[in-house]
N, C-alpha and C positions, 0 to 999 in steps of 0.2 A: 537516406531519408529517415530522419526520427519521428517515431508514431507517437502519438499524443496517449495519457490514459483520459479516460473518459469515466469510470465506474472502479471502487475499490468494494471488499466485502470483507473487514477483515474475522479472525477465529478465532476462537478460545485457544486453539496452541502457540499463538503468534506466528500465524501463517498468514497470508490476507491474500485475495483472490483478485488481480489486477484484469479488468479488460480495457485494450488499445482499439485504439479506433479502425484499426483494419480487422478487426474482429476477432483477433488472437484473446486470448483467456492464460494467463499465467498465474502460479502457485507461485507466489515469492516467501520462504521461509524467512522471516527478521529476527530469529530466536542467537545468529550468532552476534548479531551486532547489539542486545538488552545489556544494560552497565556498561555500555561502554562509554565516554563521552556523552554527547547530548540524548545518547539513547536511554541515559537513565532514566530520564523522566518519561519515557512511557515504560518501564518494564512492571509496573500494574497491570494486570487484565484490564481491569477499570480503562483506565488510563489509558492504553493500547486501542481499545476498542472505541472508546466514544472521542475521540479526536482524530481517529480517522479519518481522513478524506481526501479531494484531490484538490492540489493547487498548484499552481505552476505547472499545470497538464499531465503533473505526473502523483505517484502514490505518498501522502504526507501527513505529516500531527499537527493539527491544531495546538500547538501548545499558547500561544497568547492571547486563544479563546476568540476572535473577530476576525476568523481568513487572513491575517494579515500575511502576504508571501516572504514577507523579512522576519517572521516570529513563528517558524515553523521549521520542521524537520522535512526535509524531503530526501530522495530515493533517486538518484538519474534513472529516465527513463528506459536509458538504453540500457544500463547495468540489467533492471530486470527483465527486458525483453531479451536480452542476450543469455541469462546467466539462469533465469524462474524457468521452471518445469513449465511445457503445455500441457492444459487441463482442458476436460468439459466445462461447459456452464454448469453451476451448482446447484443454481434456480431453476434450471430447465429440468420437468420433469418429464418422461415420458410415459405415454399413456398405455 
């Protein structure tokens, strides 16, 4: 069964924080794949950060600026549910 992501959060070190719909939280590091191919164009902070988001149900860059799922980068889902670190929630503070 492939789990869908639902929520991205990415970071200033080019980490970004994936949560799946079954409630896992994964650390997916993307610092090895910056200049490579199309990942050039996000290896800006800028650029990394503010095109972030989810499309095609899983973790991706806006690069053509209007959601479009043919003009973006994305991530197979299962690559980082299989392969990203589990983490806490990052948001979740306790009291």
């Amino acid at each position: 069964m492939m789990n869908n992501v639902i929520q991205v959060l990415p970071q200033k070190d080019f980490t970004v924080y994936v949560y799946f719909d079954d409630g896992k939280i994964k650390l997916y590091d993307v610092k090895p794949l910056l200049g490579r191919g199309v990942f050039h164009s996000i290896s800006d902070i800028d650029s990394f950060i503010n095109k972030c988001t989810v499309i095609n149900n899983t973790l991706a860059w806006d690069i053509g600026g209007n959601l479009d799922p043919y003009k973006c980068i994305d991530i197979d889902p299962v690559q980082i549910y299989e392969t990203a670190k589990d983490v806490k929630d990052p948001l979740y503070q306790s009291a």
